[in-house]
Each structure stands twice: as structure tokens, then as C-alpha cells.
C-alpha positions in Angstrom: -28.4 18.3 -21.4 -28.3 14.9 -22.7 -28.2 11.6 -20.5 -25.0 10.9 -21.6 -23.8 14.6 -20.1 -25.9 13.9 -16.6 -24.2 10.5 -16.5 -20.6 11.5 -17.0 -21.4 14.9 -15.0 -22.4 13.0 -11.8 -19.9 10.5 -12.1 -17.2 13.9 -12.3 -19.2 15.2 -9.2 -18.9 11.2 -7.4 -15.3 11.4 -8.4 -14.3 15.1 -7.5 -16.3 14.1 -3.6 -14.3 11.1 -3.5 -11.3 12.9 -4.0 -11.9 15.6 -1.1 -12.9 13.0 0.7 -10.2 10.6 0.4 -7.3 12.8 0.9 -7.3 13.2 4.5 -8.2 9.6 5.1 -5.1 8.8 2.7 -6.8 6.7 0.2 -6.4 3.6 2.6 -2.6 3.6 1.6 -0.5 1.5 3.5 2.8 4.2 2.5 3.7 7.6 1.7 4.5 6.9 -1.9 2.0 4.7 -2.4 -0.7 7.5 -1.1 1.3 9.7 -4.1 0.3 6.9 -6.5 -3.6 7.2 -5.3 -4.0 11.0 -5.0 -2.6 11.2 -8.8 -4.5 8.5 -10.1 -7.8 9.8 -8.0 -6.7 13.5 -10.0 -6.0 11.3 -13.6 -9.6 9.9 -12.9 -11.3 13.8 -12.4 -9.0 15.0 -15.7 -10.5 11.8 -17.6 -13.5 12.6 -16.8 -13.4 15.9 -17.9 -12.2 15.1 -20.6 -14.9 12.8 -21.9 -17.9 15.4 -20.4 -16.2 17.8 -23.0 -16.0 15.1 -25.6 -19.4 14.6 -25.5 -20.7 18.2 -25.2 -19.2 19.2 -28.1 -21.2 19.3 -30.9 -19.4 18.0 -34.1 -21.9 18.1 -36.2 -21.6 22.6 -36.4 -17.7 22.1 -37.1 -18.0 23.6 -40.8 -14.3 22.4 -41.7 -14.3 18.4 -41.5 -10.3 18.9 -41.0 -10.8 20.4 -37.9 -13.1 18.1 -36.8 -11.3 15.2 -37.3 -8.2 17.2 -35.2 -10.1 17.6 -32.8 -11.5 13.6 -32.5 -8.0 12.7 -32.8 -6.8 15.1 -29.9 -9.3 14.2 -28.3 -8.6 10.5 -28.3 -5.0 10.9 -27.6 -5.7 12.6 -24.8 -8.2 9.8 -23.5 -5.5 7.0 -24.7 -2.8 8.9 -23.1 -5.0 9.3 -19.9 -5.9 6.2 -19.5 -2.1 4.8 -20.0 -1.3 6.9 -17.3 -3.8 5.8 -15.5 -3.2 2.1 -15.6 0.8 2.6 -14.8 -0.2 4.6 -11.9 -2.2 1.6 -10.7 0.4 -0.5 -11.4 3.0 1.5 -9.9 0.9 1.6 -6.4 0.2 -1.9 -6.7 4.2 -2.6 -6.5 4.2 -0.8 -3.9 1.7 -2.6 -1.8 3.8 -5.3 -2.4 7.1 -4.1 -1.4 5.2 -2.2 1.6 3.2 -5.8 2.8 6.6 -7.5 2.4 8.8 -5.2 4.9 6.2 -5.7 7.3 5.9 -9.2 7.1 10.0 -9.6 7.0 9.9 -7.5 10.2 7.2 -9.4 11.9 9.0 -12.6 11.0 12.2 -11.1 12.3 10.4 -10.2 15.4 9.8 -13.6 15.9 13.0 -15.2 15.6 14.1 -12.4 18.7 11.2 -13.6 20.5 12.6 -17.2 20.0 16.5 -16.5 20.3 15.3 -14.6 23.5 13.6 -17.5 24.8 16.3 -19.8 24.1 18.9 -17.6 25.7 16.6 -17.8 29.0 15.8 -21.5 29.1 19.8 -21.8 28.8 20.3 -19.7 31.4 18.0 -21.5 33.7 19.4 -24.6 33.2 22.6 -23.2 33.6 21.8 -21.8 36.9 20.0 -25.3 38.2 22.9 -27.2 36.9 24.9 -24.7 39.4 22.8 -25.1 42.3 22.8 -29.0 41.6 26.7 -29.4 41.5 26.3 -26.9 44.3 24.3 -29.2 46.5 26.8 -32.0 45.4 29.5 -30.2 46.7 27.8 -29.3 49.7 26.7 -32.9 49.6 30.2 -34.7 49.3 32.0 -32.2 52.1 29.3 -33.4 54.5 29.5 -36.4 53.5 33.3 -36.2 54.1 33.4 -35.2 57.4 30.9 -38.1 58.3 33.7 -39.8 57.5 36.1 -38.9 59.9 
């Protein structure tokens, strides 16, 4: 085996560990979907990386026909482009969604607030209220004793 094949084989073994690993622990997504987004983009990363330990295993140099050998660079370079696309619109598609997710929860924690707020309004009104009764109340009482002072 060449470095290059120990290199790309460990970092398969690294990703294909991270990936059993991960799963349970849910990729430290903050949603369902966006866990999706991870846990196909963790299995895009292993298929990449298969691909390119195949790429460079394979021998070119015994392909007879240089036809076939230049199918099977080009396949095998689609499939790397086409991998990594994928790739980076998964990324992209889980990073929207970190967004969106961090958003609702700030919109509800904000919105918690203002019920917090509106509550505590409502109360302090309601307490005045109630000493502004118990003041006139005391006036009243006040004025009738006052009244009968009077007479």
C-alpha cells in the first residue's frame, strides 16, 4: 500500500467511527431535519471517500485500452464533482436550517418576554386599582364620620 492509500484509508476509518458515533448523539443538530442534513452529508463524506481510496488504488497504468482509461478518469471525476456538489448543498441546506431553527427560538424567547411584561403590567394595574379602592374606601369611611361629627 502506498501512503496515499493509508492516508485516505484512515481518514475512511476516522470518518466511518465518526459516523457510528455521531448518530446517537445526533450530530449536535439543533432539529430533526437538520440532523437528516448531517447524517447524509456524514454518509456523502464515507461515499467520497470511497470513492477517492478506489481512485487511487487503481492502477491506470495496466489499462491496455487508453479509451477505457480515460472513461474511467472521467467517471471517476464526475462522480467526485457530483459528490462533492452534493455535499456542499447539503451543507448549505443544514445551515438554513440552523438559521430558521435559532430564529423560532429566539422569536419565542422574545415572545416570552413581552408575556412576562404584559403580565407584569396587568398586575401593577391591578394593584393600583385595588389601593385606589381602599383609598376612596377610607375617604368614604372618612367623610361619613366626618359627617356625623357634624351633627
Amino acid at each position: 500500500m502506498t501512503p496515499v492509500q493509508i492516508t485516505f484509508g484512515s481518514l475512511l476509518a476516522v470518518a466511518l467511527l465518526v459516523t457510528v458515533i455521531g448518530y446517537p448523539r445526533k450530530y449536535g443538530a439543533l432539529s430533526g431535519r437538520s440532523r437528516l442534513y448531517r447524517t447524509l452529508g456524514v454518509g456523502l463524506i464515507d461515499l467520497l471517500l470511497v470513492v477517492i481510496l478506489v481512485f487511487v488504488s487503481t492502477d491506470f497504468s495496466s489499462i491496455v485500452d487508453p479509451r477505457v482509461r480515460a472513461v474511467r478518469v472521467i467517471i471517476y471525476t464526475l462522480t467526485f464533482l457530483f459528490l462533492t456538489l452534493s455535499l456542499m448543498g447539503l451543507a448549505g441546506l443544514d445551515v438554513l436550517e440552523s438559521i430558521v431553527v435559532y430564529r423560532r427560538e429566539r422569536r419565542a424567547a422574545l415572545e416570552q418576554m413581552v408575556r412576562e411584561e404584559a403580565a407584569r403590567q396587568v398586575q401593577k394595574q391591578q394593584q393600583a386599582q385595588q389601593v385606589q379602592a381602599a383609598q376612596a374606601g377610607d375617604a368614604d369611611a372618612h367623610e361619613s364620620r366626618g359627617g356625623s361629627d357634624e351633627a
